[in-house]
ZATIBA-293377 format. One record per residue: residue number from 1; residue in three letters; chain; x, y negated, z of N, C-alpha, C in turn. Coordinates in nm, 3 decimals. Example, Ala and Ser with C-alpha at 12.3 -4.5 7.8 and 13.67 -1.06 7.14 Angstrom:
1 ala A 1.319 0.569 0.780 1.230 0.450 0.780 1.320 0.330 0.780
2 ser A 1.285 0.225 0.708 1.367 0.106 0.714 1.290 -0.003 0.787
//
This chain:
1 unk A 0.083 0.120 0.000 0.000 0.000 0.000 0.087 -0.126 0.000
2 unk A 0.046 -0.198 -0.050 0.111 -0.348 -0.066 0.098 -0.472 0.039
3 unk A 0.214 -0.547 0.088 0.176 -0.661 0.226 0.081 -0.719 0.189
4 unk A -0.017 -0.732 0.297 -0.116 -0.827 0.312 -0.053 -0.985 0.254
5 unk A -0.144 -1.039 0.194 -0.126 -1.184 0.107 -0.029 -1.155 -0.024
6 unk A 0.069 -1.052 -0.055 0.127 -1.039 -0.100 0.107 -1.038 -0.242
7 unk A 0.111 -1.083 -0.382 0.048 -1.028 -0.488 0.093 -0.870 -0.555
8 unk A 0.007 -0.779 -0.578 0.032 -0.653 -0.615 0.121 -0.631 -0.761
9 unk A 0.227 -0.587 -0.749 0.293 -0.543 -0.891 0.240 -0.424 -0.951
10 unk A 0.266 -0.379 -1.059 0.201 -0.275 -1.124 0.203 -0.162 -1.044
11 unk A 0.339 -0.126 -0.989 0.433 0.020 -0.939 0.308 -0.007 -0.832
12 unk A 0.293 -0.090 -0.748 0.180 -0.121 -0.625 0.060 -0.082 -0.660
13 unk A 0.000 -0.126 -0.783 -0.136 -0.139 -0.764 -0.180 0.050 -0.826
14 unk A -0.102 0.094 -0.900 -0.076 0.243 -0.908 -0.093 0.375 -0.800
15 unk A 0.046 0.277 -0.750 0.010 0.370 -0.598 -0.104 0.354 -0.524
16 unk A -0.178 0.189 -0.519 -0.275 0.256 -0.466 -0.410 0.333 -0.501
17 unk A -0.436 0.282 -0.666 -0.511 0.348 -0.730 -0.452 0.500 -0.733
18 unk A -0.374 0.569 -0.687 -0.349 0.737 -0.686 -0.391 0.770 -0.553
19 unk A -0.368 0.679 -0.467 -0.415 0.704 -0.316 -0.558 0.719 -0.284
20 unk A -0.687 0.586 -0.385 -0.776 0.605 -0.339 -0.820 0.743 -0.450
21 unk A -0.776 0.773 -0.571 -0.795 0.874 -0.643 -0.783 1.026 -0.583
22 unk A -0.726 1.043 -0.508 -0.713 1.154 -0.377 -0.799 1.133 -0.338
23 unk A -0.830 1.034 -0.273 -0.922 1.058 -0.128 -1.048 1.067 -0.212
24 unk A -1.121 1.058 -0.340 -1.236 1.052 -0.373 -1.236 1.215 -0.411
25 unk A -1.142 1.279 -0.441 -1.123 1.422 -0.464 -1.139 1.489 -0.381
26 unk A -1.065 1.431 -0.276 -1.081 1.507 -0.127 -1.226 1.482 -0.069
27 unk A -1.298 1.382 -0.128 -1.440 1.366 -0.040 -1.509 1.461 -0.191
28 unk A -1.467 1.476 -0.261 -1.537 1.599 -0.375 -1.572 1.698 -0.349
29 unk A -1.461 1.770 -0.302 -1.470 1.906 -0.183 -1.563 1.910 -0.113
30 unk A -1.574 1.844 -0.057 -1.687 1.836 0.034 -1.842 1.845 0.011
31 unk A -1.818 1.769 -0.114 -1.950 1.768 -0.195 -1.978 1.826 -0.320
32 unk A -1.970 1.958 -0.341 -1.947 1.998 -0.470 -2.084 1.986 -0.543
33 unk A -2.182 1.954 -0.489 -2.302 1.929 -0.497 -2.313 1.854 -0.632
34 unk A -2.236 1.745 -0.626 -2.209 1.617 -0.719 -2.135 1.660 -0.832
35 unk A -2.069 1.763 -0.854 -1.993 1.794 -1.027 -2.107 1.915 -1.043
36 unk A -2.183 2.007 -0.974 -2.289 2.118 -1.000 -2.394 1.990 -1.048
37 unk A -2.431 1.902 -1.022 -2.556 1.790 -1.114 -2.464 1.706 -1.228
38 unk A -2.373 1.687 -1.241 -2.294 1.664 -1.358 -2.318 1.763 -1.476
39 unk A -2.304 1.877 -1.447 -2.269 1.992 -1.475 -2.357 2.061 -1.575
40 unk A -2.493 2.110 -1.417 -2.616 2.171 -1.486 -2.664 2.116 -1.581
41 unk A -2.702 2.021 -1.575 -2.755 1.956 -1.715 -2.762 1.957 -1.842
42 unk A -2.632 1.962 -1.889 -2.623 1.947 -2.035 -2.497 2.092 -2.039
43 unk A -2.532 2.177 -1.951 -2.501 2.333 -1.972 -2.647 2.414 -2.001
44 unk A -2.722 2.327 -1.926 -2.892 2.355 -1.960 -2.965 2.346 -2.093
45 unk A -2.906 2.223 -2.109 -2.951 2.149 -2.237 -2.885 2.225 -2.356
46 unk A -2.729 2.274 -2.351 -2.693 2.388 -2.446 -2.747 2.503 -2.456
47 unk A -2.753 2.547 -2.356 -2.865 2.703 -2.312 -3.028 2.678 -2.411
48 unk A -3.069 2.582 -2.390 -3.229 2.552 -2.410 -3.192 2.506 -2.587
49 unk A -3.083 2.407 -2.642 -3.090 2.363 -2.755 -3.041 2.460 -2.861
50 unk A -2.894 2.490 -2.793 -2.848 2.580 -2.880 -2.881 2.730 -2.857
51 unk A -2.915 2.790 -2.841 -2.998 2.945 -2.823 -3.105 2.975 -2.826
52 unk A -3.204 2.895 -2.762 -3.357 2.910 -2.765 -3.412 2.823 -2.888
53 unk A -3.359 2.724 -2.920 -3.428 2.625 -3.019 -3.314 2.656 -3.177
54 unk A -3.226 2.752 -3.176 -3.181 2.761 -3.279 -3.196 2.831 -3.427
55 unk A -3.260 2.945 -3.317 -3.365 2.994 -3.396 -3.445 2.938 -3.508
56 unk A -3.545 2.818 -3.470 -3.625 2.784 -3.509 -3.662 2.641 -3.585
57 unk A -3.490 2.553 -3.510 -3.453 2.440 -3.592 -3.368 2.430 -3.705
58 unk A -3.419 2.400 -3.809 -3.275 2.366 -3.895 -3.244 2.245 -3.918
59 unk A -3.151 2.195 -3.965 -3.118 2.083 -4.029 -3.082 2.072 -4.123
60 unk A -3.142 1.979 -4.244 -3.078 2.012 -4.397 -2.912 1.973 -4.383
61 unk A -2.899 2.022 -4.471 -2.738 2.024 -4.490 -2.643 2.053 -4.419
62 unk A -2.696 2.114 -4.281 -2.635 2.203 -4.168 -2.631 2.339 -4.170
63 unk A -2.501 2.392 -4.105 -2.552 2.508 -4.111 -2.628 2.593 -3.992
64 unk A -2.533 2.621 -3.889 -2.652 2.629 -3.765 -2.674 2.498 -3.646
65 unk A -2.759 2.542 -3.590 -2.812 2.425 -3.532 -2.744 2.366 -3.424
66 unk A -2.705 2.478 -3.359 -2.608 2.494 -3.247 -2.458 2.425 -3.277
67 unk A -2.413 2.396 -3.378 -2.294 2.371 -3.409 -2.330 2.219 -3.427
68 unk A -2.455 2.167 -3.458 -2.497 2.023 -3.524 -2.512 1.992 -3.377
69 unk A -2.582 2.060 -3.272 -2.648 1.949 -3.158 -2.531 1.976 -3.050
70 unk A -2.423 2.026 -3.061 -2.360 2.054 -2.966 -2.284 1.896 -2.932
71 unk A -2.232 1.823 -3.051 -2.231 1.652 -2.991 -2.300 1.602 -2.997
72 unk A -2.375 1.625 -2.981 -2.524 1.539 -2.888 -2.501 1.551 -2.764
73 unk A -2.496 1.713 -2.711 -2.481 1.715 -2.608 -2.367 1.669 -2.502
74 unk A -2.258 1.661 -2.586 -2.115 1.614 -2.525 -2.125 1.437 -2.528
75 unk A -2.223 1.370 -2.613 -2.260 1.269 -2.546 -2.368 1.253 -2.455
76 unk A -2.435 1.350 -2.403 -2.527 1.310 -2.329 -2.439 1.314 -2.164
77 unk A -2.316 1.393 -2.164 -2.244 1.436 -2.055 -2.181 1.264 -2.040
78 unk A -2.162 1.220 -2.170 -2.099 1.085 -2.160 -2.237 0.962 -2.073
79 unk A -2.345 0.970 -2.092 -2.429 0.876 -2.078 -2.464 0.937 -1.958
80 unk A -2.487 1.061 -1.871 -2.518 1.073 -1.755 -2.368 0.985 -1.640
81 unk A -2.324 0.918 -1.731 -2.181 0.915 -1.599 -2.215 0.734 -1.578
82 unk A -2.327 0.724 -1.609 -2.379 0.599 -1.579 -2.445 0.593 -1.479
83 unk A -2.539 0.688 -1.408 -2.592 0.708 -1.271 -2.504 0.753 -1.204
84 unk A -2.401 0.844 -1.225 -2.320 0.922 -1.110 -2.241 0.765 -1.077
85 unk A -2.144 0.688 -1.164 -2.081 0.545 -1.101 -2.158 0.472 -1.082
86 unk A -2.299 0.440 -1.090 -2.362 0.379 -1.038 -2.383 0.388 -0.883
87 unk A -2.422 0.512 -0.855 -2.481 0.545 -0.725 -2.317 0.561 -0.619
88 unk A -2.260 0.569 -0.675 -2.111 0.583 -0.604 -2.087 0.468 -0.535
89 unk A -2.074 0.356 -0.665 -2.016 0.233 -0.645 -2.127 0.179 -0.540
90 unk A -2.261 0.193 -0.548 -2.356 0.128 -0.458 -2.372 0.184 -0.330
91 unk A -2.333 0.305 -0.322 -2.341 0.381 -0.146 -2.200 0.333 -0.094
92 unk A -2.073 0.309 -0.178 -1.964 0.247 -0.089 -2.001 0.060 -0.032
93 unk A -2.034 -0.017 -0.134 -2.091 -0.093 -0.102 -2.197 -0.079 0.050
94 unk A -2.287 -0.011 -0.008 -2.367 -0.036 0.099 -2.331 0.041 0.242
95 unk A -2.212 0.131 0.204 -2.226 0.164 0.392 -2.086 0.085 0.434
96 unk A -2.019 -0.037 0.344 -1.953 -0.114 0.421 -1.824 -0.039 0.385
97 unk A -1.789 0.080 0.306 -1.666 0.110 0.289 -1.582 0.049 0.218
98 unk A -1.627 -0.007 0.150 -1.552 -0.103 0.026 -1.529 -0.222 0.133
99 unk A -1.583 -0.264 0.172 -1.528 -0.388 0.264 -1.391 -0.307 0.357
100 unk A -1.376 -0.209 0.393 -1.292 -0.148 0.486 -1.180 -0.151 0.422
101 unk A -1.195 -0.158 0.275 -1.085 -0.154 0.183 -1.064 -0.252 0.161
102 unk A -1.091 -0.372 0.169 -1.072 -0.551 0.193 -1.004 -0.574 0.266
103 unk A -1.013 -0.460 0.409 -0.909 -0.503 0.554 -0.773 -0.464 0.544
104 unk A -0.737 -0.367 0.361 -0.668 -0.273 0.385 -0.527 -0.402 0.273
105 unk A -0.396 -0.352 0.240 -0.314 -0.453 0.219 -0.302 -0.392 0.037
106 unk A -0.378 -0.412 -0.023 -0.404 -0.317 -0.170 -0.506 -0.438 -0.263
107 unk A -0.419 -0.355 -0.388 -0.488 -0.444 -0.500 -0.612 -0.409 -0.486
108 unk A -0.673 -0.478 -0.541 -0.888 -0.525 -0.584 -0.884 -0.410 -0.670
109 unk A -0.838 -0.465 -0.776 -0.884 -0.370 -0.905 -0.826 -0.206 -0.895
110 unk A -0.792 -0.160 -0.795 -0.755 -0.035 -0.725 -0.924 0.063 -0.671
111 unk A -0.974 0.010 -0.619 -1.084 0.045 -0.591 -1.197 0.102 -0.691
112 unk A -1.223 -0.007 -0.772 -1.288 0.075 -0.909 -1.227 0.139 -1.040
113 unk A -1.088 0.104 -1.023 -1.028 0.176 -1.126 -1.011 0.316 -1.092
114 unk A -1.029 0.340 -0.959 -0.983 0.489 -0.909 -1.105 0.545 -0.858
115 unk A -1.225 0.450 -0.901 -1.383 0.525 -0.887 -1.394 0.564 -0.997
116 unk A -1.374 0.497 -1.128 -1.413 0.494 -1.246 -1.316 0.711 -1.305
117 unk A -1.201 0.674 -1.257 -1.056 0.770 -1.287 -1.135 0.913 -1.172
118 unk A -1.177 0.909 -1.069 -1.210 1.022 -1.061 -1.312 1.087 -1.091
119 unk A -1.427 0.975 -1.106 -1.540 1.012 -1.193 -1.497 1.084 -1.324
120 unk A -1.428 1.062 -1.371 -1.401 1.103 -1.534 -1.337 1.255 -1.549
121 unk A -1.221 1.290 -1.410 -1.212 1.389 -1.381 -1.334 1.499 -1.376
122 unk A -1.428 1.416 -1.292 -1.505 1.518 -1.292 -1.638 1.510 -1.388
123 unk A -1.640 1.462 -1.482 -1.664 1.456 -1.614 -1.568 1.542 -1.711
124 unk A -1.482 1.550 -1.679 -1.392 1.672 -1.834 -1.412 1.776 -1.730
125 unk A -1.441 1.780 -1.622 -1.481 1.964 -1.627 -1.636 1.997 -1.594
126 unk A -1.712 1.878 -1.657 -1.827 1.935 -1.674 -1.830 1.933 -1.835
127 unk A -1.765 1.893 -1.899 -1.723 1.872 -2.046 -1.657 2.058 -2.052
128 unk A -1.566 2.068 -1.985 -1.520 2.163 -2.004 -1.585 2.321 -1.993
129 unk A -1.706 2.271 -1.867 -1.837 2.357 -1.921 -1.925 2.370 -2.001
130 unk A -1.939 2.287 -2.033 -1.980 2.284 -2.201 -1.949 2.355 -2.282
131 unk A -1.828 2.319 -2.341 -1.758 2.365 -2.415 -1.736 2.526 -2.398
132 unk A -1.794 2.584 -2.262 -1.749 2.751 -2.260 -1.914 2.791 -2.295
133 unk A -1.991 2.733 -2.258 -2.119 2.741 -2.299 -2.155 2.725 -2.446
134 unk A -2.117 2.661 -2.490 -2.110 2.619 -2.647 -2.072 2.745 -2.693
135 unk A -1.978 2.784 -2.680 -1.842 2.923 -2.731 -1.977 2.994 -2.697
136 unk A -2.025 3.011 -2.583 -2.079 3.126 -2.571 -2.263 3.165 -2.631
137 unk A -2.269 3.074 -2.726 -2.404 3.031 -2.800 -2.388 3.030 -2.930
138 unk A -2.212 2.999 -2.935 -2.197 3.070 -3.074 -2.131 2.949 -3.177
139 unk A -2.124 2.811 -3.126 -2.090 2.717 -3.129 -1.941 2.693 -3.194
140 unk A -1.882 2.690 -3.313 -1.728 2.707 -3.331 -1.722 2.592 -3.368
141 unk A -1.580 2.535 -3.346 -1.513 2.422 -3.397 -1.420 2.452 -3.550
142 unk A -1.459 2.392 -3.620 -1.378 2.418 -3.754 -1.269 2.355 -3.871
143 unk A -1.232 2.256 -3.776 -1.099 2.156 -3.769 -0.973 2.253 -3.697
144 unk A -0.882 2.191 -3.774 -0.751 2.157 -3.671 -0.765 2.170 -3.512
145 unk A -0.653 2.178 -3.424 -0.615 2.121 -3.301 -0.596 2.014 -3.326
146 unk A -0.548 1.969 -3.388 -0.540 1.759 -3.363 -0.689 1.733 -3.395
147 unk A -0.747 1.729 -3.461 -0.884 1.681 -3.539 -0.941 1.749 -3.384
148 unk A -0.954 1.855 -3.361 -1.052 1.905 -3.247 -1.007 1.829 -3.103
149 unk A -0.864 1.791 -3.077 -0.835 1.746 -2.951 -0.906 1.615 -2.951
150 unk A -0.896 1.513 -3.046 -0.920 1.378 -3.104 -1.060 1.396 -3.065
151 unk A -1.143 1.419 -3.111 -1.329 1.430 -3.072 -1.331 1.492 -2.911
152 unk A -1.249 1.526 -2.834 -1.278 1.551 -2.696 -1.223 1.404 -2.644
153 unk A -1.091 1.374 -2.702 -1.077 1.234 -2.601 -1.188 1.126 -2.672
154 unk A -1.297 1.154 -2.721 -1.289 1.031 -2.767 -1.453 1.042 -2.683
155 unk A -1.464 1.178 -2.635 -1.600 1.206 -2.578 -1.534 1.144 -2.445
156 unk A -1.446 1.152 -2.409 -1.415 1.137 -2.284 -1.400 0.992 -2.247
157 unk A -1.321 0.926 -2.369 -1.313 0.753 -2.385 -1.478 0.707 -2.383
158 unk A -1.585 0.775 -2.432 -1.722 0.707 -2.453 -1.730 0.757 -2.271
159 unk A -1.716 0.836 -2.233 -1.800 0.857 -2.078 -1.670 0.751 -2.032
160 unk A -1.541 0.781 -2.030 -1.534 0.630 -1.933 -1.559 0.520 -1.953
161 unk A -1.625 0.468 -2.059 -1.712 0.338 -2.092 -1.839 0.375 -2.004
162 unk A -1.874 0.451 -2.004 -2.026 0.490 -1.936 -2.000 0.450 -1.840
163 unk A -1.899 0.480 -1.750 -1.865 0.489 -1.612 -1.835 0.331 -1.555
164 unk A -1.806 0.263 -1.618 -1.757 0.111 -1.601 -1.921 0.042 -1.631
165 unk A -1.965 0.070 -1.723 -2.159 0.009 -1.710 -2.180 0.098 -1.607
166 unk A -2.187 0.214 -1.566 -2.234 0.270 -1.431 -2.229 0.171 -1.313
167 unk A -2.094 0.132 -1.264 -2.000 0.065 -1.184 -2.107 -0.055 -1.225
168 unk A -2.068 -0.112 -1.289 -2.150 -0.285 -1.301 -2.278 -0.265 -1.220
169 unk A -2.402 -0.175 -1.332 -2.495 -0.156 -1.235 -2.517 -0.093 -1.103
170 unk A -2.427 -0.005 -1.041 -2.420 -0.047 -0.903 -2.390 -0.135 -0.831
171 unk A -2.313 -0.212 -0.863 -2.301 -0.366 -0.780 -2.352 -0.442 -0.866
172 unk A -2.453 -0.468 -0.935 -2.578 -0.562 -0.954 -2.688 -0.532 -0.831
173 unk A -2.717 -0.350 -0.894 -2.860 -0.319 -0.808 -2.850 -0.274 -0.702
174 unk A -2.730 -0.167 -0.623 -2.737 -0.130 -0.501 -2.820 -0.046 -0.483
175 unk A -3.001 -0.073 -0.500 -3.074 0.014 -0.431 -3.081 0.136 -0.509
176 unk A -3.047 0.257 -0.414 -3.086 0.369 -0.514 -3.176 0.428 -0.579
177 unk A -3.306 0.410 -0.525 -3.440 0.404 -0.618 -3.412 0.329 -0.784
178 unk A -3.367 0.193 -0.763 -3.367 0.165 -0.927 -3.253 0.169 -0.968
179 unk A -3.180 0.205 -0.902 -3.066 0.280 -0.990 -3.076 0.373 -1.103
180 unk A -3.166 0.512 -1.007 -3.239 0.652 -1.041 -3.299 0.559 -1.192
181 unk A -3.377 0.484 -1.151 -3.472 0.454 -1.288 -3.419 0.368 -1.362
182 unk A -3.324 0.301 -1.352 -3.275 0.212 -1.498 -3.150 0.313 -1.545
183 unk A -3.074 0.465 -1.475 -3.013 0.546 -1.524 -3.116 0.630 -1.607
184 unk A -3.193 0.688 -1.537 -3.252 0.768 -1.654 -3.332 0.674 -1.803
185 unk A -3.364 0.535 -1.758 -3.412 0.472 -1.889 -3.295 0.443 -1.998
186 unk A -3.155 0.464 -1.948 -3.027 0.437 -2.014 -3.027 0.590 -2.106
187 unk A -3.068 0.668 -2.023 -3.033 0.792 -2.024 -3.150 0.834 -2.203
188 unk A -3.288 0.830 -2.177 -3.361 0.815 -2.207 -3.360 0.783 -2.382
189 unk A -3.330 0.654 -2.334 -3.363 0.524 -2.463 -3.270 0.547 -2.561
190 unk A -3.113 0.586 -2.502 -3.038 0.568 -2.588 -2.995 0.716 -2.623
191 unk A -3.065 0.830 -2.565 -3.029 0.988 -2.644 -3.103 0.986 -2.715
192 unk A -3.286 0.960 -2.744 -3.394 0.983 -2.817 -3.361 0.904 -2.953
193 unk A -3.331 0.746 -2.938 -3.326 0.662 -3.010 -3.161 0.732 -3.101
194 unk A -3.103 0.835 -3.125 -2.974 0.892 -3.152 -2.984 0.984 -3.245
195 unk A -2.906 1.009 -3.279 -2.882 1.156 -3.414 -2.836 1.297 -3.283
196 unk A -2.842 1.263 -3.160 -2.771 1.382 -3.124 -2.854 1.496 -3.108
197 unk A -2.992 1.481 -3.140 -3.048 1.668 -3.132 -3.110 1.658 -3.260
198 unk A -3.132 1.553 -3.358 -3.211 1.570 -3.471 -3.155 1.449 -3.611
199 unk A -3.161 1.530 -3.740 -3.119 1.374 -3.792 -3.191 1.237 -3.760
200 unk A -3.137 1.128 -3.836 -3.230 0.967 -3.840 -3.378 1.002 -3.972
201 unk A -3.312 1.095 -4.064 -3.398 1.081 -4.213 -3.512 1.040 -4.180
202 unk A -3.592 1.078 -4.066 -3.777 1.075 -4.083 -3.816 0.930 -4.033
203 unk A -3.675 0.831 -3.960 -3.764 0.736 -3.920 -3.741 0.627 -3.999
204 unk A -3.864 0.491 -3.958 -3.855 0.377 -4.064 -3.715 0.322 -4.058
205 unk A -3.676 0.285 -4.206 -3.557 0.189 -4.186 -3.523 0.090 -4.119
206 unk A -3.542 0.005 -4.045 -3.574 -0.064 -3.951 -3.504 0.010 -3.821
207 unk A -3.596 0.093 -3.791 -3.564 0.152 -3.642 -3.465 0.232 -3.646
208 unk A -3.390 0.350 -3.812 -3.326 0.451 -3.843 -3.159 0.332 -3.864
209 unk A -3.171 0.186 -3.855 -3.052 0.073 -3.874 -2.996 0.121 -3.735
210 unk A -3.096 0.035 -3.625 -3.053 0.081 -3.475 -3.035 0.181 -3.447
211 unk A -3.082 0.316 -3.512 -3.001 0.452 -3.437 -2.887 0.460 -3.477
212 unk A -2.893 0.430 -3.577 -2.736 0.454 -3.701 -2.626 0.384 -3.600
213 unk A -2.655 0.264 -3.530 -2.552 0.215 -3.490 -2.521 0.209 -3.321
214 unk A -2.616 0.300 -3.279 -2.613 0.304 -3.146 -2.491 0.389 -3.119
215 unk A -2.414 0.341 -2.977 -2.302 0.431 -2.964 -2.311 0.604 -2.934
216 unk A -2.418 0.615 -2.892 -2.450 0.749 -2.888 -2.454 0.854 -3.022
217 unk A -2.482 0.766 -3.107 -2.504 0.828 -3.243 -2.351 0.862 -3.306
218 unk A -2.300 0.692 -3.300 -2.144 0.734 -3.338 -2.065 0.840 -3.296
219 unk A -2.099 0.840 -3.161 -1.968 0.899 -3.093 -2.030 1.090 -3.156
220 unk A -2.152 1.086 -3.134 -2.175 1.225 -3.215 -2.128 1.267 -3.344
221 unk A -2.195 1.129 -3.450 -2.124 1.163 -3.581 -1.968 1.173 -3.574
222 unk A -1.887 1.129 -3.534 -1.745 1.122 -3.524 -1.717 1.259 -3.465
223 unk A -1.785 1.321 -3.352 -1.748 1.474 -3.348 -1.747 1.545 -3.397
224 unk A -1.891 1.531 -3.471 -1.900 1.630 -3.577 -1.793 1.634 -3.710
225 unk A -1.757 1.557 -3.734 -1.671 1.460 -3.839 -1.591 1.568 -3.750
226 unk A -1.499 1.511 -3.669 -1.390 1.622 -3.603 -1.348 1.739 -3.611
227 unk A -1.494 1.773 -3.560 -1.511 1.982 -3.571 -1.552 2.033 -3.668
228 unk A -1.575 1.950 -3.736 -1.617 2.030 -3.833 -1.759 2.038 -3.869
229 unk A -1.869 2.021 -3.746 -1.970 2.075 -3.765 -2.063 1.954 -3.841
230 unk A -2.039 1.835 -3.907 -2.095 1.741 -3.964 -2.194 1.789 -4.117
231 unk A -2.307 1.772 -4.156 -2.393 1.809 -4.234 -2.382 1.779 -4.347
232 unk A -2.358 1.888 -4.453 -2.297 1.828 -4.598 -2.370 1.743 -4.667
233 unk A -2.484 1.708 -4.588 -2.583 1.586 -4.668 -2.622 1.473 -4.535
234 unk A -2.506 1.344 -4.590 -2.495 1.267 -4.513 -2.579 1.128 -4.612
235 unk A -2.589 0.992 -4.483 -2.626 0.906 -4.574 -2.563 0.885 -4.617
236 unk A -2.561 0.690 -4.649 -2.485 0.592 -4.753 -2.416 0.487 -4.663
237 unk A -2.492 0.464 -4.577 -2.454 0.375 -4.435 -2.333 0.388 -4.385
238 unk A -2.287 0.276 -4.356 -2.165 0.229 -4.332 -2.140 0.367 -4.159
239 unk A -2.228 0.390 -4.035 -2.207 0.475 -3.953 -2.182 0.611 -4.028
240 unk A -2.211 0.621 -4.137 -2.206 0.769 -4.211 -2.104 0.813 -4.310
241 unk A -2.053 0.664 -4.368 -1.926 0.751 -4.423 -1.786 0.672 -4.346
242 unk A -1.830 0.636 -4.221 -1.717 0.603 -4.115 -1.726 0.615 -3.985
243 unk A -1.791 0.722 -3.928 -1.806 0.750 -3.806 -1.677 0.758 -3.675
244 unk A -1.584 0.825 -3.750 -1.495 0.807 -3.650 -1.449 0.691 -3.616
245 unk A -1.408 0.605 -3.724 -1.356 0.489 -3.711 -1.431 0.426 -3.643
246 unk A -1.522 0.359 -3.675 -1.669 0.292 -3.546 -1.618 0.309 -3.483
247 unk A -1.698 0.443 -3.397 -1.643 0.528 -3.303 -1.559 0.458 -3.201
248 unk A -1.466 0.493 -3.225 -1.341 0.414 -3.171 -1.325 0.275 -3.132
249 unk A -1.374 0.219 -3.266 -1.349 0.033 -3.278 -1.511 0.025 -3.126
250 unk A -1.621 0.116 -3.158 -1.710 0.068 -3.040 -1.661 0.114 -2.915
251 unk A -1.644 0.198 -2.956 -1.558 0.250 -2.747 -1.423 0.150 -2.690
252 unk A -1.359 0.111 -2.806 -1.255 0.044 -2.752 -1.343 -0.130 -2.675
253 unk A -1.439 -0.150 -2.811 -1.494 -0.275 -2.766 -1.563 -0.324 -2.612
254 unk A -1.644 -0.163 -2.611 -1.719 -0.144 -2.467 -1.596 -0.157 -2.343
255 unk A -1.502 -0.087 -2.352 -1.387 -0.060 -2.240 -1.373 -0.236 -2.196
256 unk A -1.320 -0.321 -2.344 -1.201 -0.411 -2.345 -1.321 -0.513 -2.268
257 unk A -1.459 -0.521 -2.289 -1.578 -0.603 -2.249 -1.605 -0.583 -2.058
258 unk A -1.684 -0.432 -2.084 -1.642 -0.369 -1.945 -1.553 -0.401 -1.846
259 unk A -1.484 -0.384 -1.802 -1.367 -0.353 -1.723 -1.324 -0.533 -1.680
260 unk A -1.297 -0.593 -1.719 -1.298 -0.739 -1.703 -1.408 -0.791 -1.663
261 unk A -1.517 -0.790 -1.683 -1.675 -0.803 -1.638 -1.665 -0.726 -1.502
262 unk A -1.643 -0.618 -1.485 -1.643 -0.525 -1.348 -1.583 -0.579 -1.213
263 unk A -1.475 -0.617 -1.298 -1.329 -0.691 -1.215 -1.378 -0.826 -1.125
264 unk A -1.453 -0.891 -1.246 -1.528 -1.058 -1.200 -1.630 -0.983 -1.106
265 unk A -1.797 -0.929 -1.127 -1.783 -0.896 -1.054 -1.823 -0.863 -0.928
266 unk A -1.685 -0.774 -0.932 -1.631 -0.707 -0.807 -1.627 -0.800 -0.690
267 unk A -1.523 -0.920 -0.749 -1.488 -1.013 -0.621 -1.636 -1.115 -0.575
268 unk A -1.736 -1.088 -0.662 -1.838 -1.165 -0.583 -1.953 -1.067 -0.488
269 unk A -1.921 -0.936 -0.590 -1.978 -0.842 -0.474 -1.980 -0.815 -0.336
270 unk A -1.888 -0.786 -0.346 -1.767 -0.776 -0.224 -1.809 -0.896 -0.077
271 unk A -1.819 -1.044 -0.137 -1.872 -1.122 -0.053 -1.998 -1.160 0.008
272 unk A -2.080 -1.043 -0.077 -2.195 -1.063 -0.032 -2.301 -1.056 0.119
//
């Protein structure tokens, strides 16, 4: 930890972001409760999409279904990490622990950078259940190792964007009741309104503009793009014959927006 009044150097503010990154691991243990609801979900949602509904869905220019909705589902693991840092950031707040860390001689931006960093941990191994669930539904990747590694970090870069809007809206709202409900309307609005369990083709142009460009959509098309599993009958739209790229240019945009917004703030939270 760094002297009180002191300003934090990098090597400082590291150490203490690894310090509080432990201790949120070590309070993990305790609660394994919290990566099993990470978890179930969209191991559920593979179980129910890809096996029971594969049967019976196709998609033109796909081949099985299971291989098309499987990034859907690896973004929906990304958009649930908006209630889990939400409700985090607002129960430290509210039982006064984050202030305890005010008394302590450590950088600011230590605190949510190492909420945001263990959240994400435990996000790639509910990712990583997925992915054995997927395998086991029948689900193959049909790229490269580079092309296939590239669409996992980039699932992982969209959930730690999730996780930093998580963070904001817990120190906006605090209460956990509307937390619960403006996460699942996040949750909601922006999987339905998406390409990740069905194409855009059937809806009006108008509304099929905004799916095209919602980040949920990208970050799917760009996986699929990845693995392989992308549908040999794509549109004309700029999200469709450049998904990865987006992709990227939107996740980088969300982070570079995020995270500075979080930072500000933080320090008025904090005084409340």
């Amino acid at each position: 930890m760094s002297d009180i009044g002191a300003p934090a150097g990098l090597g400082t503010a590291l150490g203490d972001t690894a310090a509080l990154i432990g201790r949120h691991l070590r309070h993990l243990r305790r609660t394994p409760e919290k990566i099993i609801a990470i978890t179930l979900t969209p191991v559920t949602m593979v179980v129910v999409l890809g096996y029971l509904f594969a049967s019976v869905v196709t998609v033109a220019g796909s081949g099985e279904y299971h291989d098309y909705v499987m990034a859907g589902v690896f973004a929906q693991v990304g958009l649930t990490c908006v209630g889990v840092a939400a409700l985090g950031v607002a129960g430290d707040l509210r039982t006064g622990l984050i202030d305890r860390f005010r008394s302590l001689p450590m950088g600011r931006s230590a605190v949510l950078v190492s909420h945001t960093a263990a959240d994400l941990l435990t996000t790639a191994a509910a990712a990583f259940a997925v992915t054995l669930a997927g395998l086991g539904v029948g689900w193959r990747i049909h790229q490269g190792f580079g092309s296939a590694a590239l669409g996992f970090v980039l699932v992982l870069a969209f959930a730690y964007a999730m996780l930093w809007l998580g963070a904001l809206v817990g120190m906006l709202m605090r209460n956990a009741e509307a937390i619960n409900g403006i996460s699942a309307l996040f949750l909601v609005v922006l999987s339905f309104l998406s390409n990740s369990f069905m194409p855009l083709t059937g809806l009006p142009a108008w509304l099929r503009a905004v799916a095209e460009w919602n980040p949920v959509s990208l970050v799917a098309s760009a996986c699929r793009e990845l693995w392989g599993n992308a549908p040999a009958v794509v549109g004309t739209g700029l999200p469709d014959r450049h998904p990865v790229l987006l992709a990227v240019i939107v996740v980088a945009a969300l982070l570079a927006v995020l995270i500075p917004v979080n930072l500000r703030v933080y320090r008025t939270a904090v005084t409340r």
